[in-house]
Each structure stands twice: as structure tokens, then as C-alpha cells.
C-alpha positions in Angstrom: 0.0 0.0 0.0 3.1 2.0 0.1 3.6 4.5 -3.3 5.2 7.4 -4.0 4.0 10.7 -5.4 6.2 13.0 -7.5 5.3 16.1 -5.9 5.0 14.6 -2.2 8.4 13.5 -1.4 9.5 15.5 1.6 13.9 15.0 1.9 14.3 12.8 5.3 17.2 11.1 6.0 17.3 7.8 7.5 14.9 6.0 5.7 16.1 2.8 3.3 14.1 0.7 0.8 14.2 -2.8 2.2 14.7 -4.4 -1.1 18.4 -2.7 -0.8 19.2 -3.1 2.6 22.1 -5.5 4.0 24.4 -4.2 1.8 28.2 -4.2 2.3 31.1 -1.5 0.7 33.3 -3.9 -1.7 35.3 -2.5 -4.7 34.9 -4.6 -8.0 38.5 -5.4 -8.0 41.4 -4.7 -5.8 42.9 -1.3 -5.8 45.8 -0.4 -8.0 48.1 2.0 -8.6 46.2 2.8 -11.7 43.7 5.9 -11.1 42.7 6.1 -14.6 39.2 6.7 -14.7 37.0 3.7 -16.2 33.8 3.0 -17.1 31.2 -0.4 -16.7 28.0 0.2 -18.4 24.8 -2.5 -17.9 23.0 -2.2 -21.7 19.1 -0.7 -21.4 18.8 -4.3 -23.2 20.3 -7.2 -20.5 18.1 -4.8 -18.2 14.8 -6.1 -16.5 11.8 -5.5 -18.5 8.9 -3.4 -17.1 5.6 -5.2 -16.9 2.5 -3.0 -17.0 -0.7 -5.2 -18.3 -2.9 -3.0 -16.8 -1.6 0.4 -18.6 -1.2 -1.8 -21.3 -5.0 -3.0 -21.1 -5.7 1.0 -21.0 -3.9 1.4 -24.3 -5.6 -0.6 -26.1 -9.2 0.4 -24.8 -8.4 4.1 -25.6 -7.2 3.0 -29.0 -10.7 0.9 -29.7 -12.5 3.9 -28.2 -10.9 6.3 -30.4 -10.1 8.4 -26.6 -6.9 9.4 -25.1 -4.8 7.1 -22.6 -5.6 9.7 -20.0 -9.8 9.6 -20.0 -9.0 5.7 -20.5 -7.3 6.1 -16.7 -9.7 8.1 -15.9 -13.1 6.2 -16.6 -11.0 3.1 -15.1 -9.9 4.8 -11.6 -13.8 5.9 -10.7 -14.6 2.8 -11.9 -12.7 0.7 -9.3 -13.1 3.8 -7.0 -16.8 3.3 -7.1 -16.3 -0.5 -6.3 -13.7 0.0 -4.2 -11.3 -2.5 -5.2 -7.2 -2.3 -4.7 -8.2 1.5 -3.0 -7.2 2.0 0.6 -10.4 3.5 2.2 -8.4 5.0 4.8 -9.6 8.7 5.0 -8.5 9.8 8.3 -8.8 13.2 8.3 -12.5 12.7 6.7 -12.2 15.5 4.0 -14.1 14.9 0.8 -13.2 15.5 -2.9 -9.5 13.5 -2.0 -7.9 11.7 -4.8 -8.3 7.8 -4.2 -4.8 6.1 -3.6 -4.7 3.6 -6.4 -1.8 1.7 -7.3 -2.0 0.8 -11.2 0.6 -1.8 -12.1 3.9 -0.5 -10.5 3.1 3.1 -10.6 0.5 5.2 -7.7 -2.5 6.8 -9.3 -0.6 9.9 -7.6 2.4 9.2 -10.2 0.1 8.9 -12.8 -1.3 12.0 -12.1 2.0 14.2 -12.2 2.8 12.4 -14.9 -0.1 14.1 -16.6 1.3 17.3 -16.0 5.3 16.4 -16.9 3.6 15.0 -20.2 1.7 18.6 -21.1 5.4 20.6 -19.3 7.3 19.0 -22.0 5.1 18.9 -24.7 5.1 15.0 -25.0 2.8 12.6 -24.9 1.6 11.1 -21.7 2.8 7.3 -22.6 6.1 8.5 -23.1 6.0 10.4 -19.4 5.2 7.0 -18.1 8.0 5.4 -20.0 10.8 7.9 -19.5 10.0 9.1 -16.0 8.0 5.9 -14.9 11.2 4.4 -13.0 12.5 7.4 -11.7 11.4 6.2 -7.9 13.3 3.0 -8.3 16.3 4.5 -9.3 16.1 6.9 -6.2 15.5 4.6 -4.2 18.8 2.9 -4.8 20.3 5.8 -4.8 19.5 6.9 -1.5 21.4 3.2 -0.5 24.3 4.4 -2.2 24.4 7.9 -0.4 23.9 5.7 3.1 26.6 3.1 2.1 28.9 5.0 0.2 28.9 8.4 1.9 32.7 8.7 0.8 33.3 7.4 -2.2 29.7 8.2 -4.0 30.6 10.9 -6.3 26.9 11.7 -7.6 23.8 10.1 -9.4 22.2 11.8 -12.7 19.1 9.9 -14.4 20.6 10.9 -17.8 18.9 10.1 -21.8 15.1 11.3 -21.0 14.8 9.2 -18.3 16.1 6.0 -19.9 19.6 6.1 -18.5 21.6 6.6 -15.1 25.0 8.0 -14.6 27.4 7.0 -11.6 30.2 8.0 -10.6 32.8 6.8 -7.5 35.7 8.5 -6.3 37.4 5.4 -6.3 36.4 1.9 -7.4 33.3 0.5 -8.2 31.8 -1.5 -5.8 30.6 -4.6 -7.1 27.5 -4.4 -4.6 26.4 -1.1 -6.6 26.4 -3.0 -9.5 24.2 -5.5 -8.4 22.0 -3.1 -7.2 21.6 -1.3 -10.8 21.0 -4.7 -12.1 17.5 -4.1 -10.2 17.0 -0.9 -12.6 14.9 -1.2 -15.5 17.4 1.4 -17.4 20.6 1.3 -18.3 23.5 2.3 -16.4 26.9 3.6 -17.0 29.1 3.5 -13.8 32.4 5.6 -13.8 34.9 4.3 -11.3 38.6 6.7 -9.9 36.6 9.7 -10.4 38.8 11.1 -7.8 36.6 12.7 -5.7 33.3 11.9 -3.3 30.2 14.3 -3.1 30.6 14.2 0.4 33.9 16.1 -0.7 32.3 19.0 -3.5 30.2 20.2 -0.7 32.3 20.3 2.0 34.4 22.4 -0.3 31.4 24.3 -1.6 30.0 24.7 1.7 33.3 26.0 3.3 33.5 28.5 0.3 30.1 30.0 0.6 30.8 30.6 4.3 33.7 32.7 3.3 32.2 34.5 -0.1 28.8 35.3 2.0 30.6 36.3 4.9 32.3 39.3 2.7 31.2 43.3 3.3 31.5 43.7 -0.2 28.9 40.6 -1.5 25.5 41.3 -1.5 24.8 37.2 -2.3 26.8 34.3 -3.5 25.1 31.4 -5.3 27.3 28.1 -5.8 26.9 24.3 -7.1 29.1 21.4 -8.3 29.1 19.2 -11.2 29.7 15.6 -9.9 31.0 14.6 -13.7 33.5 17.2 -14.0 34.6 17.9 -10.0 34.0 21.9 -10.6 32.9 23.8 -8.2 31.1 27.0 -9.6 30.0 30.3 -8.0 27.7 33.5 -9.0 28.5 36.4 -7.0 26.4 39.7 -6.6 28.3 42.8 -5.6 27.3 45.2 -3.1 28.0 48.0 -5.3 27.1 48.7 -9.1 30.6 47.7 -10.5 31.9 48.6 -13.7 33.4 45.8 -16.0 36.9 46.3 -14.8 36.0 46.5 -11.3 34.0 43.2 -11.7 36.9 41.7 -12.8 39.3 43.1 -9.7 36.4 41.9 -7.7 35.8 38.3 -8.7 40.3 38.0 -8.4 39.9 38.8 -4.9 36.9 36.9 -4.5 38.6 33.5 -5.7 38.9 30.9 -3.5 42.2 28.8 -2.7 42.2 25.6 -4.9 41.3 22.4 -2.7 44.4 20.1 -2.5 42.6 17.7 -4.2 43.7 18.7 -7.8 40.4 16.5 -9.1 38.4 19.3 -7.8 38.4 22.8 -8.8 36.5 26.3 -8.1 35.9 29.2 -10.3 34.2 32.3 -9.9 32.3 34.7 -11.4 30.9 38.1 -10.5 27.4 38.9 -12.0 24.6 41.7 -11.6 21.0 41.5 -10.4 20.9 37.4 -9.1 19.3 38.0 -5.8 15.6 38.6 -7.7 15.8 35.3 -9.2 15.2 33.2 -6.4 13.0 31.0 -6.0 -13.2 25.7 -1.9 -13.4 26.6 1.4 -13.3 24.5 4.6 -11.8 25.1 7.9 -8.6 22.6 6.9 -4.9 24.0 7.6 -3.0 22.2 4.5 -0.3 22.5 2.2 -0.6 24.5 -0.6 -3.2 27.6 0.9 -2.3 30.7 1.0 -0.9 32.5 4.0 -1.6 36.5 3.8 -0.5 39.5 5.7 -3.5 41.5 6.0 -2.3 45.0 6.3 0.1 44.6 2.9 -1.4 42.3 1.1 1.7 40.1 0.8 1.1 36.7 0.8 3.1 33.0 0.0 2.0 29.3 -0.4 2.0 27.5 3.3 4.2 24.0 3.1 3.6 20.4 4.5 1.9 20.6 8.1 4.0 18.6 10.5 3.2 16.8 14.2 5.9 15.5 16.9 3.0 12.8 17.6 1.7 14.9 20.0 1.9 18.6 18.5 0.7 19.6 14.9 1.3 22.4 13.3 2.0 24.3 9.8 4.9 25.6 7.8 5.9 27.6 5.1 8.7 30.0 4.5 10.0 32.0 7.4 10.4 35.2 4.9 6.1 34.9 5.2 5.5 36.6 8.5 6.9 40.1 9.3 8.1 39.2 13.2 5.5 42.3 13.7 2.8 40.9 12.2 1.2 40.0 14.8 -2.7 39.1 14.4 -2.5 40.5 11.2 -1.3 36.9 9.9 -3.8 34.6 8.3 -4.3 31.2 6.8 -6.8 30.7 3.7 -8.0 28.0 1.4 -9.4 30.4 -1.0 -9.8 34.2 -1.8 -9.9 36.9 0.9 -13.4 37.8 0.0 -15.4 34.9 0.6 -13.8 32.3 2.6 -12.8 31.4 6.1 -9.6 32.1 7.3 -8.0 31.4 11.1 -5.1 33.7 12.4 -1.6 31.6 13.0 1.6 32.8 14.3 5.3 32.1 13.6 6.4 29.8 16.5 10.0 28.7 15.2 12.6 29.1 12.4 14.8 26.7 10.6 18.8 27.8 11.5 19.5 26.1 7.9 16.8 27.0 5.2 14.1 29.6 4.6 11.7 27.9 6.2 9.3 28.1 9.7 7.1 26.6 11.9 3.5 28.3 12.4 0.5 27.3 14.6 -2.8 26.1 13.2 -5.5 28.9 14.5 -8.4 27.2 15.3 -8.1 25.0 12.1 -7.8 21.1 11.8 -4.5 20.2 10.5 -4.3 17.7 7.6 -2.4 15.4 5.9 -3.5 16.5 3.0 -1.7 19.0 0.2 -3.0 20.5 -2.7 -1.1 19.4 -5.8 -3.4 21.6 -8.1 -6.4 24.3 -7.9 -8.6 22.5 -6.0 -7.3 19.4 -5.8 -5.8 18.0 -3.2 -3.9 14.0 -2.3 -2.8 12.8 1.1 1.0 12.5 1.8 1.3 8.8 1.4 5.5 8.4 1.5 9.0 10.4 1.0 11.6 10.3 -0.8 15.1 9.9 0.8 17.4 11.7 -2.3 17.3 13.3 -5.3 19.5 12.7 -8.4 20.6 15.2 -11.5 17.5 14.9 -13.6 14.2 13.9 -11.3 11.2 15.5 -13.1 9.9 16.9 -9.9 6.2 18.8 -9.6 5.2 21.6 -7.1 1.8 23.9 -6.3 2.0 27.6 -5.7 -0.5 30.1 -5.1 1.5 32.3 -7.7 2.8 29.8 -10.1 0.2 27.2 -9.9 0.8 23.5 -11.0 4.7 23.3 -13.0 6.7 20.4 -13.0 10.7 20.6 -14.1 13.6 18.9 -13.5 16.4 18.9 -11.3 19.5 20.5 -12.3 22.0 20.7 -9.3 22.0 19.0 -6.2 23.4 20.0 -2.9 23.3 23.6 -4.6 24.5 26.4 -2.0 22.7 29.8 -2.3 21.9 33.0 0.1 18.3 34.1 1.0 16.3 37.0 0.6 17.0 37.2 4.2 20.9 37.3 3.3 21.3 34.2 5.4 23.3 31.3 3.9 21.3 28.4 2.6 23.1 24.9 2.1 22.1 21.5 0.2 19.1 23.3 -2.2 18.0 21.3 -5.1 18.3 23.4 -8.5 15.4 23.3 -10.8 15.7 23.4 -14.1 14.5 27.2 -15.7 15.5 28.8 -12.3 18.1 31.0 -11.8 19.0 30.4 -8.2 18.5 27.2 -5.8 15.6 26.4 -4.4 14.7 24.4 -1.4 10.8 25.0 -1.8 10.1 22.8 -4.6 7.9 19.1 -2.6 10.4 16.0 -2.9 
């Protein structure tokens, strides 16, 4: 009864598929002198084959029926929904108008239905969503054993080739364990061994970089990322100070960081202009995906996943949403300000690490519940445990609506709109600045 939704994956650590676990670091061969980088690659075709009879069933009926795949899965999901067969009935929170959780083949109906919208993002057709992207929480899933196995030799996982391929690399040799684990994958793999370098290693050195850019009078905000495939580290600075071309130049040279001893690794540096900007019906429920409003400025942002200690629940959302004088002046709202019910909440505690906060829930009932559209809202049924290069990756916002993209940097360093430092963001493709809002 466990699935996994695109846009519901919260990041906790700790968590391991059990089909992975029991798992043991061993290099392929024994070490040798030799550092040369190498390659293994497992062929998409010696690969396990996906088997999907009832998608495949839904093909052909939308085919006879002269209708798209999607109305086929449609028609078929009330159907059984109506009958109630293979849905969990669970509805604890008792809210109505909740999408059933229905697992079709391998894939959630909540898969299915982001899929929907990565199909109509990228301007391709919703059967080749399902087969590029359809894996994708498979291949995480071992990837999150990798990180907890290998913390110091992984050197990074991209899902490469629309979907249909994965890249890893080690700093070191391949363990013959990780191979045997991307057997599993229904995609092909290429494994690059001697990289020379761990992750573990390009953010510790990113991380102790930003410290020092961010911490400088003269730099308004520092933006920074690595490329696992090439071990460079990169950073984007903004100047205090409108700075002429020449001055830019004089800046970024004192700006430069030391080179790490590891010569497999490498920072450069560049000073730019004008990067701080480019961050980024009705009931009495408290869930993710309203709108939280400042009354007396109109200002508003998209609340976050509510959260409980088992004893406590409460809300969240940025901590940049509440003025610390807001006082009562701060609301929660499922719809517009004009005709709907709203419930006052407060800012009870702020993150030390990310943009985000803790707020209390009014005299609302928190849910475990999210909007993942206008309207439509899913329970939080599972997390993710790590993202790779290249997750197509979904989020709701009361500005932007329903987008998906993809991921373009992990462990991404950035600074706020608060000028605090922010470390281990996840870079979506199309934005010009990490993010650590987007729902994984």
C-alpha cells in the first residue's frame, strides 16, 4: 500500500528501501596503482523489463475507443473507486473531494497524475511520461542506499537520456555491490569508477567556500553548485555595489577561492549583476498548498507540509512569510480573501539552515492532505530519501500554480532574501537560483 508521489516527497534522511538493505562497501577489484578513470555500463537491453498489463490494457481500450490514454485512466480509476477494489479507504482526516490512492501496475495513481502534467510541461505525450520518467522512484530509491553506504566514495547520481539512462560515478572503485544493485533498474546504467573525488567532498568544499564568499562586506549574495561529472565547483556572486566591467573583474580575483588540494576538484568564480531577484473551496482545513496573507500589505506566499511530533501539529511555510511584527494581522486561507474562512496563525520557530518556519494552526484542523493543483488535493502517502541530476519533480503555488521541471544541481549552496546562507538546495531546471521550496 506504500507509493510514492512526485510532488510529495519530503527530503528525510534515515529511511532505506528494504529491497536494498544489508548491503556491504566492496570495490569490484582490488585497488591499484592505476587511477585512470573507467567505465562499466549495464546495456538498457540485459536490463529487466517493465511489466505494466494493466496500462497496457488501457492502451488498447483508448485505441478501440478512439479516446486518449488519459480519459482511458480516468473512466477506469472511478470505476474501481466506485467498487472500491485495490483503493485504501483510509480517510483519516475525513475530507471529501480526495484523490483515491490507487496503485496501477507499479506506478500510484498519484504518479500517474503528475505524470499528466510532466507530459503537457514538456510537450510529450503522456505514454512517453510513463515510460521515460515511470522508473525514476526506483532508481532513487537505490540511490538513497548508495548515499547511506557510500557516503565517501559516491561521487553523484544523474538519471541521464530522457529518463532512460543513469550515470554513476565513484571517487574510487566501483563496488561490485552497486552494481548488483543497478542490475535491479529497469534502465541502463553507466558507472564511472577513480573519479577522484566523493560528493561528500564537492560540498564540503562548496560549503566552506560560501561561508567565506557570503561572509564578505563587499557581497551582497553568493550562489554556488558542483558538477559531480567534471569535480568543478562554480560560483555567481552579486556585488554590493554597481561595479563597472573592470571593477568586476578586480572583484571576482579577490573573490577567488584557494584551490582544494585535491587537484580532481576545482573552483571558479564569477561576479554577476542583479541574481538575488531570481530566487525562488473553502473548509476550515490547515494544508499544504493555501495561502498564508499579511493582511495589512497584502503580501502573501504558499504555506508548506503541516508537520506533528506525535503529539503537536502544526503548519509551515517560509519563514520570509511573516513580518516578526505581524502580529494578528497573519492569516491562513484556502481560497480568496473575500469569501472564505480564514483562522489567524503565528510564527512559533525558524529553521537555523533553510528559509523555512514553523507556524501554529488557528483554530483550524491540520491535515495530511496538500493541494497538488487548484482545487485538488492528495494525502502524503510516502518520501523520498534523495534526489539525483535529472528527477522530473512537480510543485503547487498560489503564484505559479501547478509546474513540473527537472532537477539541475544538487546540494546547490545559495543566500536568501534574508541574506542568510542556505546549504544543500536542489536546482530546478528554468531557475536561476537554488531552491529548497520545490515538494520532494
Amino acid at each position: 500500500m506504500k507509493t510514492r508521489s512526485y510532488s510529495s516527497y519530503a527530503v528525510m534522511a534515515g529511511m532505506v528501501t528494504a529491497a536494498f538493505t544489508g548491503i556491504a562497501a566492496t570495490p569490484t577489484h582490488a585497488a591499484s596503482a592505476d587511477s585512470t578513470p573507467y567505465t562499466i555500463t549495464l546495456r538498457q537491453e540485459n536490463q529487466p523489463k517493465i511489466s505494466r498489463p494493466t496500462l497496457d490494457e488501457l492502451k488498447a481500450e483508448a485505441k478501440r475507443t478512439d479516446t486518449s490514454l488519459e480519459n482511458a485512466l480516468d473512466q477506469y480509476v472511478a470505476k474501481i473507486a466506485s467498487k472500491k477494489t485495490n483503493v485504501a479507504t483510509a480517510n483519516p482526516d475525513h475530507e471529501t473531494n480526495v484523490q483515491s490512492h490507487v496503485l496501477i501496475d507499479d506506478l500510484s495513481l498519484a504518479e500517474l497524475t503528475d505524470l499528466k502534467l510532466i507530459a503537457k510541461s514538456e510537450g510529450i505525450s503522456f505514454e512517453e511520461a510513463i515510460d521515460r520518467y515511470g522508473p525514476q522512484t526506483k532508481i532513487d530509491d537505490m540511490s538513497a542506499v548508495l548515499a547511506k553506504v557510500y557516503p565517501d566514495t559516491l561521487a553523484g547520481v544523474e538519471i541521464t537520456n530522457n529518463g532512460h539512462a543513469v550515470q554513476i560515478g565513484f571517487k574510487g572503485e566501483i563496488p561490485s555491490e552497486a552494481i548488483d544493485l543497478a542490475k535491479k533498474l529497469p534502465v541502463e546504467v553507466q558507472f564511472t569508477g577513480n573519479k577522484g573525488f566523493s560528493q561528500a567532498e564537492l560540498r564540503a568544499r562548496l560549503q566552506d567556500a560560501h561561508k567565506t564568499l557570503a561572509g564578505r562586506p563587499d557581497v551582497a549574495a553568493v550562489d554556488g553548485q558542483y558538477d559531480f561529472r567534471t569535480g568543478v565547483i562554480s560560483f555567481q556572486v552579486q556585488p554590493k555595489l554597481a561595479l563597472k566591467a573592470a571593477a568586476q573583474q578586480q572583484l571576482a580575483q579577490d573573490l577567488q577561492p584557494p584551490q582544494p588540494e585535491n587537484k580532481n576538484i576545482s573552483i571558479k568564480l564569477e561576479v554577476e549583476q542583479n541574481i538575488a531577484d531570481q530566487l525562488d473551496a473553502d473548509d476550515t482545513y490547515i494544508r499544504g498548498g493555501g495561502k498564508q496573507t499579511i493582511w495589512d500589505t497584502g503580501a502573501f506566499c504558499t504555506s508548506g507540509f503541516n508537520v506533528t511530533n506525535g503529539t503537536y501539529y502544526r503548519t509551515t511555510a517560509a519563514a520570509h512569510c511573516a513580518r516578526d511584527d505581524a502580529g494578528g494581522g497573519l492569516a491562513y486561507i484556502n481560497g480568496d480573501e473575500v469569501n472564505n474562512t480564514f483562522t489567524g496563525v503565528a510564527k512559533e520557530s525558524v529553521s537555523s539552515s533553510y528559509d523555512l518556519a514553523r507556524y501554529s494552526r488557528g483554530n483550524f484542523v491540520v491535515t495530511r492532505t496538500f493541494y497538488y493543483d487548484w482545487t485538488f488535493k492528495r494525502y502524503v502517502y510516502d518520501w523520498g530519501t534523495y534526489s539525483n541530476i535529472g528527477d522530473r519533480i512537480c510543485r503547487f503555488g498560489r503564484k505559479t500554480g501547478a509546474t513540473c521541471s527537472h532537477v539541475k544541481q544538487v546540494g546547490a549552496v545559495g543566500t536568501g532574501d534574508d541574506g542568510r546562507r542556505r546549504a544543500n538546495l536542489l536546482r530546478p531546471h528554468g531557475d536561476g537560483r537554488p531552491s529548497s521550496r520545490w515538494r520532494r
